[in-house]
C-alpha positions as CSV (number, residue, x, y, z in Angstrom):
1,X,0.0,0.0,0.0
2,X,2.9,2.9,0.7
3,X,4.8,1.5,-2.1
4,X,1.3,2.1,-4.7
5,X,0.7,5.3,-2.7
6,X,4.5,6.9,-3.6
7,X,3.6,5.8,-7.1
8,X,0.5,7.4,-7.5
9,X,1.8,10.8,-5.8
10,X,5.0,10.4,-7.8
11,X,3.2,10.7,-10.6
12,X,1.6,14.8,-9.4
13,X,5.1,16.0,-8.9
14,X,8.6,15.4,-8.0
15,X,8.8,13.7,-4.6
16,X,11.3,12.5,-1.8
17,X,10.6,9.6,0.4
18,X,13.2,9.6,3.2
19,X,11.8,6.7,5.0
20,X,9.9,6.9,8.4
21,X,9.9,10.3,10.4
22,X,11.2,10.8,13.4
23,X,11.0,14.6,14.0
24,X,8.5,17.2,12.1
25,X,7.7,20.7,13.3
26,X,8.7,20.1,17.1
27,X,6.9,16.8,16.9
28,X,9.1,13.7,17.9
29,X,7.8,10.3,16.7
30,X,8.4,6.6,18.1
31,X,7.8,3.9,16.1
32,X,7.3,0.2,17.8
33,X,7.0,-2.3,15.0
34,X,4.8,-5.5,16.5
35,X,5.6,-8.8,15.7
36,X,1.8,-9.7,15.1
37,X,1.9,-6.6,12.2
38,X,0.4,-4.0,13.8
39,X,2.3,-0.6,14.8
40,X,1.9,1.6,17.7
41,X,3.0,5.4,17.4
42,X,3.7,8.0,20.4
43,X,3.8,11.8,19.4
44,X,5.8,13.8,22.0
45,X,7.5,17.5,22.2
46,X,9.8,16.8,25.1
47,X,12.5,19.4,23.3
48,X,10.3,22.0,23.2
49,X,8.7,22.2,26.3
50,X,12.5,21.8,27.4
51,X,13.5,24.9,25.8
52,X,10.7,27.0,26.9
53,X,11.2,26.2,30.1
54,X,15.1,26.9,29.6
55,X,14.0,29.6,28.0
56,X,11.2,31.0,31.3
57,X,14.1,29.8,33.7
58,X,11.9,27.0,34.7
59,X,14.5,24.2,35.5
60,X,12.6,22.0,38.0
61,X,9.4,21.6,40.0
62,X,7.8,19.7,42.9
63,X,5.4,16.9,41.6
64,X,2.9,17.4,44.3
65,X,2.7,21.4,43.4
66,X,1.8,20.8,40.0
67,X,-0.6,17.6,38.9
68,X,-2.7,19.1,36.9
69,X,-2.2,22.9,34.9
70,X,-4.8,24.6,36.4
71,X,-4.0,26.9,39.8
72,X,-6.6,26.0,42.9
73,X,-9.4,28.9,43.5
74,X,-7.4,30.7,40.6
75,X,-10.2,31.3,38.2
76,X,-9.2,32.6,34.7
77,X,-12.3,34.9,34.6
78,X,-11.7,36.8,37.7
79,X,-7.6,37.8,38.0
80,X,-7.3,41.7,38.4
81,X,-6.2,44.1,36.0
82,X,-3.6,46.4,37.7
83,X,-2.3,49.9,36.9
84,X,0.5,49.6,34.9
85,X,2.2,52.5,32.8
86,X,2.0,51.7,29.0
87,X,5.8,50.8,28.4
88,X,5.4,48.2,30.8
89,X,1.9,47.0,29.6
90,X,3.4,46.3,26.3
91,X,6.6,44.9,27.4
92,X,3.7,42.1,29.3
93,X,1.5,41.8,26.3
94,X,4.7,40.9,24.2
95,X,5.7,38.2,26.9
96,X,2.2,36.8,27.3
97,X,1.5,36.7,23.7
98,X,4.8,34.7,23.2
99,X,4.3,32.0,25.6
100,X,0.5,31.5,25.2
101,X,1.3,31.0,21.7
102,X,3.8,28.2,22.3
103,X,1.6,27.0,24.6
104,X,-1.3,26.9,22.1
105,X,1.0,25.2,19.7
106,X,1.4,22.5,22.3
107,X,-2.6,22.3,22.7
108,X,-3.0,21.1,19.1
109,X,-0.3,19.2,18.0
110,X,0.2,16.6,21.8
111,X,-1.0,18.1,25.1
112,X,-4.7,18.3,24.9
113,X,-4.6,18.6,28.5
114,X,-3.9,22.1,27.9
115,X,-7.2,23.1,26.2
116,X,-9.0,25.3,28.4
117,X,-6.6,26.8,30.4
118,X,-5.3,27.9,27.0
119,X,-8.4,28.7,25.4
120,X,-9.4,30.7,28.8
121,X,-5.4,32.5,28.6
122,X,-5.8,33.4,24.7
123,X,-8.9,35.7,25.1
124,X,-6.5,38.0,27.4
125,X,-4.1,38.1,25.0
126,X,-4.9,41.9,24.0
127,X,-4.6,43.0,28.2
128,X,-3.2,40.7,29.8
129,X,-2.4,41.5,33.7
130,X,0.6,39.8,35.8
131,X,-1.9,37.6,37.2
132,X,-2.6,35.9,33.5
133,X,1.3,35.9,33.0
134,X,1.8,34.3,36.1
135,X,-1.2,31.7,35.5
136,X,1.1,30.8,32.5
137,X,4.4,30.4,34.0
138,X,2.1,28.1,36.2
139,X,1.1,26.0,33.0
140,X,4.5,26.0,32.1
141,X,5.6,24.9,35.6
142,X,3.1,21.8,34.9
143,X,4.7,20.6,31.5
144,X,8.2,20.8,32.9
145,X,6.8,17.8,34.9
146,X,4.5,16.2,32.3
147,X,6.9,16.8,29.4
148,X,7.0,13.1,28.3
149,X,3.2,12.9,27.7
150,X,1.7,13.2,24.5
151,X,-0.5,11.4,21.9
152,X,-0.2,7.4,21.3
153,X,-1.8,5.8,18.3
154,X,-2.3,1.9,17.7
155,X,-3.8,0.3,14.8
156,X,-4.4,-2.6,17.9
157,X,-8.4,-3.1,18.6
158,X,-9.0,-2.1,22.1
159,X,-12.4,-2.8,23.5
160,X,-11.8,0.0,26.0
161,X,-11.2,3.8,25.7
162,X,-8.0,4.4,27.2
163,X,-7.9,7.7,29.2
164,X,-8.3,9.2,32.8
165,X,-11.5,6.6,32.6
166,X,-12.4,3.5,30.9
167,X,-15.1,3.5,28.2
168,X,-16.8,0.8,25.9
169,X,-16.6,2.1,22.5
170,X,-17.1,1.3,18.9
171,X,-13.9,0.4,16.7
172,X,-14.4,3.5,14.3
173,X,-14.9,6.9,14.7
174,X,-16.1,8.1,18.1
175,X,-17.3,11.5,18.9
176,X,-18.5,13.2,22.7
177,X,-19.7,17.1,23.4
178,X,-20.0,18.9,26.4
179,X,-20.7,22.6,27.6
180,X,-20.1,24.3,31.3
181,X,-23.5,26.8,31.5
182,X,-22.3,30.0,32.9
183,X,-19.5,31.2,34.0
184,X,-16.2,29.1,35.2
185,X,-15.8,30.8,38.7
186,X,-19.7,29.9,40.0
187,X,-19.3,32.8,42.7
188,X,-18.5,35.3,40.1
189,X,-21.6,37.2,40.0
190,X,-21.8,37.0,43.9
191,X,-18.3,38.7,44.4
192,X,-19.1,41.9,41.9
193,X,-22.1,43.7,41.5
194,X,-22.1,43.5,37.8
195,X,-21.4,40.3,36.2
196,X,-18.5,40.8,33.2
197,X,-19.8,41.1,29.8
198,X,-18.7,37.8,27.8
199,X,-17.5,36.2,30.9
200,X,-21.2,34.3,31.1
201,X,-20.7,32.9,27.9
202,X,-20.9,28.5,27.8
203,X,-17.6,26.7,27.1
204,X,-18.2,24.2,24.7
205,X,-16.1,21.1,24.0
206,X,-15.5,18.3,21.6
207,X,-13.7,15.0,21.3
208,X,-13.3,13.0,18.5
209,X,-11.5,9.4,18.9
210,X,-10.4,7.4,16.0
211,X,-7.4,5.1,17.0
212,X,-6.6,7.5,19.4
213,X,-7.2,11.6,19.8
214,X,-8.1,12.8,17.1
215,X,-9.7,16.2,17.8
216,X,-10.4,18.0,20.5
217,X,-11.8,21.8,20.8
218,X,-12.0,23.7,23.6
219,X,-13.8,27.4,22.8
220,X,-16.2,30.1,24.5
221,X,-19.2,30.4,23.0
222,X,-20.0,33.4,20.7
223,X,-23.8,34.3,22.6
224,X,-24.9,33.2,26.5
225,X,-26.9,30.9,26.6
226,X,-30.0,30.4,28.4
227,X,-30.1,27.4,29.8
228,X,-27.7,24.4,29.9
229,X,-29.6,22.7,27.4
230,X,-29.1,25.4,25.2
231,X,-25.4,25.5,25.9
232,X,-25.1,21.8,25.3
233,X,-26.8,22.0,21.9
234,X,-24.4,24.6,20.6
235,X,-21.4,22.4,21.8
236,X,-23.5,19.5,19.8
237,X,-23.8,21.8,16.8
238,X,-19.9,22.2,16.7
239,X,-19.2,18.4,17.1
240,X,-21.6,17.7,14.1
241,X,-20.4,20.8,12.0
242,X,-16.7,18.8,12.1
243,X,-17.6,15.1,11.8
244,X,-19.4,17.1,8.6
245,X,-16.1,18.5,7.3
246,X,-14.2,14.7,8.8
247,X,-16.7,12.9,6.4
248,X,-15.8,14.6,3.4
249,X,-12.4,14.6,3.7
250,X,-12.4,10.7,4.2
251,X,-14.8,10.5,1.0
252,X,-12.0,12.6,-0.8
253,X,-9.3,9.2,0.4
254,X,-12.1,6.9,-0.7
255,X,-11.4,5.6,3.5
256,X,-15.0,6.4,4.7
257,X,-16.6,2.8,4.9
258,X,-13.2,1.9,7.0
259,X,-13.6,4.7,9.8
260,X,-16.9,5.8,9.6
261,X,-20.1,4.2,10.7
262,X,-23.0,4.7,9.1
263,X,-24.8,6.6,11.6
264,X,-22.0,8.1,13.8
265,X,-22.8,8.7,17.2
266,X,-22.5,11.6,19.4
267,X,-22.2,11.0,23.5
268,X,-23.6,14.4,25.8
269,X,-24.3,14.0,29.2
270,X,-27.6,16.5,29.2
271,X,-30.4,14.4,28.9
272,X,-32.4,17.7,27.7
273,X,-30.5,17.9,24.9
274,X,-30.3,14.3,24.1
275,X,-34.5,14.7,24.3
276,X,-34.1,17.8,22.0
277,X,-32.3,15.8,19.0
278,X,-34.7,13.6,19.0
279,X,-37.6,15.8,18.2
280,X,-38.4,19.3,17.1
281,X,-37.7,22.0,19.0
282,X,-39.9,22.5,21.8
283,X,-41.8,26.0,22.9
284,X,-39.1,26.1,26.2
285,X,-36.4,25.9,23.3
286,X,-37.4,27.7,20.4
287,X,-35.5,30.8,21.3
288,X,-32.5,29.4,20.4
289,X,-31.2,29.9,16.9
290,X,-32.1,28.0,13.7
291,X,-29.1,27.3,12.4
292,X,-28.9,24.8,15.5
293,X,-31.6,23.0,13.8
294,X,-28.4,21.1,11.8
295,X,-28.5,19.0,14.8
296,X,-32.0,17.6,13.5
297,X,-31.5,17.5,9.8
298,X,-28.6,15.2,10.2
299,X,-30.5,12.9,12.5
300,X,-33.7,12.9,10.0
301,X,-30.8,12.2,7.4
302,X,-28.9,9.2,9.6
303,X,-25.7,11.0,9.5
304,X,-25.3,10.9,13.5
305,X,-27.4,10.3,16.7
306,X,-27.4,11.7,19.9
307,X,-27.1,9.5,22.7
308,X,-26.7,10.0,26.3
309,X,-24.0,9.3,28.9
310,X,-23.2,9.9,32.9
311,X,-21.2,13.5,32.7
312,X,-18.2,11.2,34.8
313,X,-17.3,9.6,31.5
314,X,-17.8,12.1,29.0
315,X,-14.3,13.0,27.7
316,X,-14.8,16.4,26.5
317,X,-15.7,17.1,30.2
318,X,-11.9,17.7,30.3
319,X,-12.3,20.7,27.9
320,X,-15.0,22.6,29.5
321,X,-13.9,23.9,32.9
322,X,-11.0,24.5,35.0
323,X,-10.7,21.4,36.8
324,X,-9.7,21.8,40.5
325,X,-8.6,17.9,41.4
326,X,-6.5,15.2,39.5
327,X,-9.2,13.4,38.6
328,X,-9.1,13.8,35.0
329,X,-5.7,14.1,34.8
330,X,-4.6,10.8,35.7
331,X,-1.6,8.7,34.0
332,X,-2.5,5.8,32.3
């Protein structure tokens, strides 16, 4: 099969094949070879965290002080701004804009562990304060311990999901959604008279396993929602709108059939929202806007069903709040 493949795309232009890859963009591959014919894979950036750390003066840290990147009653959404003349407000938005953007590099190509403490970081990226830098250094403090996780691929059939929790699940593509309603820091609006504009806006979340991670999203929503049923169908909407686009590209490789069930499903942990797929929307719902209604016409059409799960095994839990115990950041 590579041989045909270097063939066929020898044929579009001139091409080198330089045998299996080992390093590409930061990314450092190991290759295990089974006897039995299958191959396992592990994607790691152990060098580049090392040199941002070298680079932060980070050189060691204290396991117990760090188990997970997010800082105990630290929320994201609450640090303080403080008066700061503009030479040194741009001297911190040129630091902070540096390292959240290695760190966001990190988010997307082996440390999904990073996604919403990231995703929460970036939308400060225009005023940051010393509190948001130091909540990075903190992140950073984290991967200087964790630096030899990543991503792990086998074409080996597990029965069982293997993360912070075990998980029956199908042999092809696998998809979960989830969305925190309100606010991450839950005394927020208690603490200040007025409540933040944007800061009420849903996190939503996605998690797409084919083989191993696949995709994973971790974003603020664009509008507040209403209700957490509404949150969760807009975190629904997202998951569908990319198994859309993940379809098409594996109908492009003529690989569909192999990866892709016929009706591919979706696991949320809101049984409102499960309800709502299965029907039209109802009067308690229909403020919400129609372009969620994709949900529907891809159910009517079999693409993908909606099914429900417990919220303790839902994996794109992990990308929807700043987590404040271990418990989902436990080495397998």
């Amino acid at each position: 099969m590579e041989k045909k493949f270097e063939e066929l795309l020898s044929t579009i232009g001139t091409v080198d094949f330089m045998g299996q890859v080992s390093l590409f963009l930061g990314t450092e591959f190991s290759w295990i070879m089974h006897e039995d014919g299958h191959v396992t894979v592990s994607l790691m950036q152990q060098s580049f965290i090392e040199n941002l750390c070298e680079s932060l003066s980070i050189k060691s840290v204290q396991t117990s002080h760090f188990t997970t990147p997010f800082r105990s009653n630290h929320a994201i959404d609450s640090v303080i701004h403080e008066s700061m003349s503009p030479s040194d407000c741009d001297d911190l938005r040129l630091k902070y804009q540096s390292l959240v953007g290695s760190l966001h590099w990190l988010v997307h190509t082996t440390h999904p562990d990073l996604s919403t403490v990231v995703s929460l970081l970036g939308q400060h990226q225009n005023n940051p304060s010393l509190g948001h830098y130091d909540t990075a250094i903190y992140v950073t403090q984290y991967l200087a311990h964790k630096k030899i996780l990543g991503i792990y691929f086998t074409s080996h059939h597990h029965s069982t999901l293997e993360s912070f929790l075990h998980f029956p699940v199908p042999s092809q593509t696998m998809s979960m959604s989830d969305a925190n309603w309100g606010p991450q820091d839950a005394k927020l609006s208690q603490s200040t008279q007025d409540l933040p504009y944007f800061v009420s806006c849903s996190m939503s979340a996605l998690y797409v396993h084919l083989l191993g991670p696949l995709h994973w999203i971790s974003k603020r929503q664009k509008v507040t929602a209403a209700s957490s049923a509404e949150a969760e169908i807009y975190a629904t909407d997202e998951c569908v709108k990319f198994l859309l686009e993940l379809t098409q590209i594996f109908e492009f490789l003529d690989i569909k059939e192999i990866f892709m069930p016929s009706t591919i499903i979706i696991y949320n942990d809101n049984n409102s929202c499960v309800q709502w797929s299965k029907c039209a929307t109802s009067k308690g719902l229909r403020h919400i806007q129609m372009r969620e209604n994709r949900v529907h016409e891809n159910i009517a059409s079999k693409f993908i069903t909606v099914c429900h799960i417990a919220g303790k095994i839902n994996l794109a839990d992990t990308f929807t709040k700043e987590m404040k115990d271990t418990s989902h950041f436990v080495e397998i």
